[in-house]
C-alpha positions in Angstrom: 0.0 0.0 0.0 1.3 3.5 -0.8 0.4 6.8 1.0 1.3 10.4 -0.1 2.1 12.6 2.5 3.1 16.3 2.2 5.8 17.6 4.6 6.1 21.1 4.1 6.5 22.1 0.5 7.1 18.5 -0.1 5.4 15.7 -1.1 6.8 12.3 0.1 5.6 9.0 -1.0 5.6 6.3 2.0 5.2 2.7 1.5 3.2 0.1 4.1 3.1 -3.1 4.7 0.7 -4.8 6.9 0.5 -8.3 8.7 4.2 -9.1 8.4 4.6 -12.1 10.8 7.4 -12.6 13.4 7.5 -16.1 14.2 7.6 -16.1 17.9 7.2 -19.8 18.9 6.9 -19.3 23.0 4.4 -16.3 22.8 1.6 -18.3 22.3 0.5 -15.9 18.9 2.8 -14.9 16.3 3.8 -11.3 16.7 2.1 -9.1 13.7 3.6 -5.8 12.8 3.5 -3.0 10.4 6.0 -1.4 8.6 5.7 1.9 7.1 8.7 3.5 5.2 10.1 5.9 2.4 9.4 4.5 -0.6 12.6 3.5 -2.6 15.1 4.2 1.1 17.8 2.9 1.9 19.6 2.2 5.1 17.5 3.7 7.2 16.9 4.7 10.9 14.4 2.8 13.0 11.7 3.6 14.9 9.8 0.6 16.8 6.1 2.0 18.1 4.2 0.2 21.1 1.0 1.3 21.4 -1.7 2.2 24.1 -3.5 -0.2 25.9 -6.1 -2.3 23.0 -4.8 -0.6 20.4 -2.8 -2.5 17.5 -0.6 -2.1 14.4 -3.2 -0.2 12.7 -3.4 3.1 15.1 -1.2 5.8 15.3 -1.2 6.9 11.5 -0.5 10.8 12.6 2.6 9.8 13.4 3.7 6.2 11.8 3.2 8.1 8.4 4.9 11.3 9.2 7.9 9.7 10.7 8.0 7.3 7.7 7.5 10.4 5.0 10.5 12.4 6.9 13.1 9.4 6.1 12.2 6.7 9.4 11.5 3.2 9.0 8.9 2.5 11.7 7.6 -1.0 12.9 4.5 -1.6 14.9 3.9 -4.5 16.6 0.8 -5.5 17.8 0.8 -6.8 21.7 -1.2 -8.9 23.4 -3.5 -6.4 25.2 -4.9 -5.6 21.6 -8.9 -5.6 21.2 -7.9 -7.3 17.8 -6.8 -10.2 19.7 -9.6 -10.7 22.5 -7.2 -12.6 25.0 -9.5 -13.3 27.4 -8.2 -12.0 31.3 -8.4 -15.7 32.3 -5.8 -16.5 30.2 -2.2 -16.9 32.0 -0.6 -14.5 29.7 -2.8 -11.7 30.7 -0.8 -11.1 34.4 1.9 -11.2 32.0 1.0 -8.6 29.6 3.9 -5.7 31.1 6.5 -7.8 30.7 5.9 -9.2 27.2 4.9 -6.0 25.9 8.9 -5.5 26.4 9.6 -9.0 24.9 7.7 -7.9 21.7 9.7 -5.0 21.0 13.0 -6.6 21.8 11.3 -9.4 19.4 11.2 -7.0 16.7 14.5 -5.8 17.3 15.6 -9.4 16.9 14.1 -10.3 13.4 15.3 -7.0 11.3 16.5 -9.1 9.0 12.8 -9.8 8.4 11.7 -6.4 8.8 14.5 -5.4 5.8 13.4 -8.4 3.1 9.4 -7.1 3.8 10.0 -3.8 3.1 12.6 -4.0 0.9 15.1 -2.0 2.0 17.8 -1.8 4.5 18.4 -0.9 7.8 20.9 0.9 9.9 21.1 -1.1 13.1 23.2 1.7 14.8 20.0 3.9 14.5 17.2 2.0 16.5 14.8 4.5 18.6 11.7 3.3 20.4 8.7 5.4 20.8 5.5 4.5 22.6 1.8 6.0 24.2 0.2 5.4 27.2 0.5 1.6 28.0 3.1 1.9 25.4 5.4 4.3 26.5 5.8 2.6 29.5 7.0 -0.2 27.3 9.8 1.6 25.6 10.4 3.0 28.5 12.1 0.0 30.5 13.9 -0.7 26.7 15.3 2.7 27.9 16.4 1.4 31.6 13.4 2.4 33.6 12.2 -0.3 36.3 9.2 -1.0 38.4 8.9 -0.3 42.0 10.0 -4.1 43.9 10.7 -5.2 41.1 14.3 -6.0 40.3 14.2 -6.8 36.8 16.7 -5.1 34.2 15.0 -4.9 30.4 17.0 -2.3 29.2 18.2 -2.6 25.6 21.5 -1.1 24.3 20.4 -1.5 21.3 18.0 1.5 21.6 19.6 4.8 21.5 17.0 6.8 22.1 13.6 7.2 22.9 10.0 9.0 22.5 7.4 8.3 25.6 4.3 9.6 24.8 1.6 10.4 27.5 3.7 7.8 30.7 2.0 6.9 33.4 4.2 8.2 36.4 5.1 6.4 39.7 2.8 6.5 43.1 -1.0 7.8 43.3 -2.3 5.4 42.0 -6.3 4.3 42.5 -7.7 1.6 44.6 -8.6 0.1 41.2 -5.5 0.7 39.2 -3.5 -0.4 42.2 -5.5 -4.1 42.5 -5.8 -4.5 38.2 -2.3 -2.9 37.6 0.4 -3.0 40.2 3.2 -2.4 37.9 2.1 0.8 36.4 4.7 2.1 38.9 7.7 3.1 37.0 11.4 3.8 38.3 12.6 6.3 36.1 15.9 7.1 38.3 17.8 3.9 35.9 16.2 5.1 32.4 19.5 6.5 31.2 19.3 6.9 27.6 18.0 9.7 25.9 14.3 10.8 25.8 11.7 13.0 24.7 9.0 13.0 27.4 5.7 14.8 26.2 3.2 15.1 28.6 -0.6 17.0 27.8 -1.0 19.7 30.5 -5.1 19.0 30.6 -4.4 15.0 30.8 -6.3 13.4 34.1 -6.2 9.8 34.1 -9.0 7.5 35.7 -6.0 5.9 37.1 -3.8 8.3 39.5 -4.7 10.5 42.2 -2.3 13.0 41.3 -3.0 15.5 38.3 -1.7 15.8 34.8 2.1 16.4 36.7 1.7 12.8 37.1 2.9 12.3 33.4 5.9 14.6 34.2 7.7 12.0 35.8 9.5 9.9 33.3 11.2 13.3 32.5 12.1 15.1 36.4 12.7 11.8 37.9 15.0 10.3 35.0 18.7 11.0 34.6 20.1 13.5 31.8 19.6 13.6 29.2 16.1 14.4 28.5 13.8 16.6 27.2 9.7 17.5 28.1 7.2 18.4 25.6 4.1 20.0 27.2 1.2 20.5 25.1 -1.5 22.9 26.4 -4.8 21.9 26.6 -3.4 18.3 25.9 -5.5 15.2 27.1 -4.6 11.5 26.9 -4.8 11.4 22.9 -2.7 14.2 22.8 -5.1 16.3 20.0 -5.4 12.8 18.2 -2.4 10.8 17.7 -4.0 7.9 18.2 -5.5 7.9 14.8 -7.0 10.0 12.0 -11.1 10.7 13.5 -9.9 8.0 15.9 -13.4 7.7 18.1 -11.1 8.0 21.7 -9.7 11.2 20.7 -11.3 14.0 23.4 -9.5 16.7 22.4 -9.0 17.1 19.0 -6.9 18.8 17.5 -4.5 18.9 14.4 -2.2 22.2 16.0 -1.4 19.7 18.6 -0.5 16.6 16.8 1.4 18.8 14.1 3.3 20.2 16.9 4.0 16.7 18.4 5.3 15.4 14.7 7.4 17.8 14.3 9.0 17.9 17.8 9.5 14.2 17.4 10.8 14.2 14.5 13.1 16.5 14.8 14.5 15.3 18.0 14.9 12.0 16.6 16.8 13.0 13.7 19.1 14.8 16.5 19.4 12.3 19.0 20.5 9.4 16.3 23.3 11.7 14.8 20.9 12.3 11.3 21.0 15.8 11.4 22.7 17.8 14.8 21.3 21.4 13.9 17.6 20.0 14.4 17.7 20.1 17.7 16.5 22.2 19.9 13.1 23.8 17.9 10.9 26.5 19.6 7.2 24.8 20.2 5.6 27.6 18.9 2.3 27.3 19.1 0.1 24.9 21.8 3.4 24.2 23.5 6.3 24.3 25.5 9.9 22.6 25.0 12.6 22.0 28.3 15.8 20.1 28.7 17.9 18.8 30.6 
């Protein structure tokens, strides 16, 4: 399948290819992913996208196409929390889901050899990056050397050299609920070492936490340098839409907000895998606000 997609003055032409199938024999399901990519590119950086909770490899156009039209080779897997898949919460996986959310990524990571011959083109393994929303970010986030409160384990990846969390969940104040259903949403971001782009909506309240929007602040104050934080006023949990284009979740739409997000992203990709040094910093003109540390 082949998208057009104007950047700028531009016009780009991206290619996609959807289900390509990692065999992953002690998953229980094959992994499926997507790959999106520049049409006719060659060696290419990587991008690997986890989504939110339910989601799958077919959300997060906004950004899977923009990233792809402005040189990026991105793969989305879909996990096993997807509505696509209906895993039923009886099934042993389900406890499971945190840690194999990880496993899928690093999965991914594993089979580009795969990921080249289906999109035919090639990769450049020294220029992996990990981005993730929600559920998701907390995902790439542990590929980037964050933990969970008592809980000792180490999935960092030094394969990833950089990273783009999207919307975290932050660590303490969480709900009676969230606390009994999900115990690890409880991040330790004082190990996640490699470089990040935090963006955070300064309107997001989650169902989850106690605490207010600051609570998606944390992967960025409580995380080693460096990092960077992307606030987006008036930003709830979708972020102006990134989720999808007229994706139904979306409660705050809006296209200034998820242009300013592609283009913040983008830029501090291209900047933090060595693609281009001058992108980096860019004023967030607009419904935002850019810090660093």
């Amino acid at each position: 399948m082949f998208h057009d997609v104007r950047t700028g003055a531009s016009m780009k032409t991206i290619a996609s290819v959807k289900p390509v199938v990692l065999p992953a024999p002690g998953r229980g399901d094959d992994l499926l992913v997507r790959i999106t990519a520049p049409a006719g590119g060659r060696d290419l950086p990587v991008i690997v996208f986890s989504h939110g909770f339910g989601q799958s490899l077919d959300g997060y156009a906004p950004l899977a196409d923009h990233w792809a039209a402005n040189g990026f080779l991105v793969v989305q897997p879909t996990h096993l929390d997807s509505r696509t898949l209906a895993l039923p919460p009886e099934d042993p996986r389900t406890p499971l889901i945190w840690r194999l959310r990880v496993d899928d990524v690093r999965h991914v990571l594993d089979a580009l050899d795969v990921v080249e011959e289906a999109a035919g083109t090639t990769i450049d393994r020294d220029k992996v990056a990990v981005a993730g929303h929600s559920w998701g970010a907390q995902t790439v986030g542990m590929l980037l050397g964050a933990g969970v409160m008592n809980d000792n384990s180490d999935m960092a990846d030094d394969r990833v050299k950089a990273g783009v969390l999207l919307a975290a969940a932050g660590n303490g104040g969480l709900t009676p609920f969230a606390a009994e259903h999900f115990p690890f949403m409880n991040p330790d971001f004082t190990t996640m070492t490699t470089p990040a782009l935090v963006v955070a909506g300064d309107n997001d309240q989650s169902a989850l936490s106690t605490r207010g929007p600051d609570w998606f602040t944390d992967a960025y104050f409580e995380s080693p340098a460096p990092k960077a934080l992307l606030t987006v006023f008036g930003g709830e949990h979708s972020l102006g839409g990134i989720t999808g284009y007229n994706a139904a979740e979306t409660t705050d739409e809006s296209p200034e907000r998820v242009a300013l997000i592609q283009r913040v992203t983008t830029a501090y990709l291209r900047f933090s895998l060595g693609l281009d040094h001058a992108a980096w910093p860019v004023p967030a003109d607009g419904p935002g606000k850019i810090e660093f540390k």
